[in-house]
Each structure stands twice: as structure tokens, then as C-alpha cells.
C-alpha positions in Angstrom: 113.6 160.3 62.5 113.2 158.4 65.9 111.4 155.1 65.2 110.9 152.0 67.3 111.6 148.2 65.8 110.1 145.7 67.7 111.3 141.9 67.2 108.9 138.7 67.8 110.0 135.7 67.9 106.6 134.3 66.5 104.9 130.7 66.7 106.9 130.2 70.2 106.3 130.8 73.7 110.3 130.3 74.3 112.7 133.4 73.7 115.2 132.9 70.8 113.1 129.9 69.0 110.2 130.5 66.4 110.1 132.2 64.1 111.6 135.9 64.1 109.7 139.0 62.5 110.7 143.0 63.2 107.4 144.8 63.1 107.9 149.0 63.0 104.6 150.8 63.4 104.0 154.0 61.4 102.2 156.9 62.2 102.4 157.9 58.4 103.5 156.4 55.5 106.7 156.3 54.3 108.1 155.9 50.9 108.8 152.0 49.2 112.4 152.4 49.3 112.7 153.6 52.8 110.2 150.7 54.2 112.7 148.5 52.0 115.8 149.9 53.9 114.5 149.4 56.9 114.0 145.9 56.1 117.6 145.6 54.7 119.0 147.0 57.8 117.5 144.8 60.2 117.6 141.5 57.8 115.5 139.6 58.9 113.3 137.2 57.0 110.5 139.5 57.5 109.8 142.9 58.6 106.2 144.3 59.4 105.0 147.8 58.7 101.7 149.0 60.3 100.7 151.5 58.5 98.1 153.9 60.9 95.2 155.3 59.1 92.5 156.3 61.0 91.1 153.8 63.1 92.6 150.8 61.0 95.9 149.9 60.5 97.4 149.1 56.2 99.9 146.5 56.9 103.0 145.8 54.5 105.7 142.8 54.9 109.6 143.4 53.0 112.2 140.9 53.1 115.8 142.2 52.8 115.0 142.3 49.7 111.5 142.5 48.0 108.0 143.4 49.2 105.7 140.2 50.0 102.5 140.2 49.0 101.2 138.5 52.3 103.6 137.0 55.5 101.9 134.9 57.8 104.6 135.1 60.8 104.7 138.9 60.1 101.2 139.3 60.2 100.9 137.5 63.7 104.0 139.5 65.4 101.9 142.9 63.9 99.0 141.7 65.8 101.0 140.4 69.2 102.8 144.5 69.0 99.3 145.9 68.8 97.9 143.7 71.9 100.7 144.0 73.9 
């Protein structure tokens, strides 16, 4: 499976400062453990997954280690990807 990580450096208009998310948009979803390898793998504090359904977009954030419930930084990268 082919799939395409992008990197933000969030809250910043200056490359390498801010704060970093990895936000991975998903044309299906994928299973818990796989969103939370993904997540391990790239290690940072954050990593976004936009989830397509429809129209809309479901929206998940894992750190290395757990899913978050909510991720502020996350949630602002997953917008900047989807305006870009």
C-alpha cells in the first residue's frame, strides 16, 4: 500500500519551527493498530488521519503511542493538507 505522509510544521510561518504534525489522508479506513503504526513509525508528537467519508472527512490523532481524543496542532495541519 502506497500512501502519502505529509508533515506541517504548525503554528509557524518559518520551516523547521512550530510545532510538527504528520497528517496521512485516507481514502478508507484502516484498522486501530495499523493507524497506530503509522504513528509509531513516523514518531512524531502527533499524527493526523483524515478519514474520507463521503463528502466529510472523520478525523483521528495517535501519538507514538496511544490514540488522543482531540489534538489541536493536528487538527490545524489536517485542515492546512486539505486547503493546500
Amino acid at each position: 500500500m502506497n500512501q502519502t505522509i505529509t508533515q506541517v510544521d504548525t503554528l509557524t510561518n518559518i520551516p523547521f519551527k512550530g510545532n510538527p504534525a504528520a497528517v496521512c489522508v485516507l481514502e478508507t479506513s484502516q484498522p486501530d493498530d495499523w493507524m497506530q503504526k503509522i504513528a509509531q513509525e513516523i514518531n512524531l508528537s502527533e499524527t493526523a488521519f483524515l478519514i474520507k467519508q463521503n463528502d466529510k472527512y472523520n478525523l483521528r490523532w495517535f501519538t507514538p503511542r496511544v490514540e488522543v481524543l482531540l489534538c489541536g496542532h493536528g487538527t490545524l495541519a489536517s485542515a492546512h493538507v486539505l486547503w493546500s
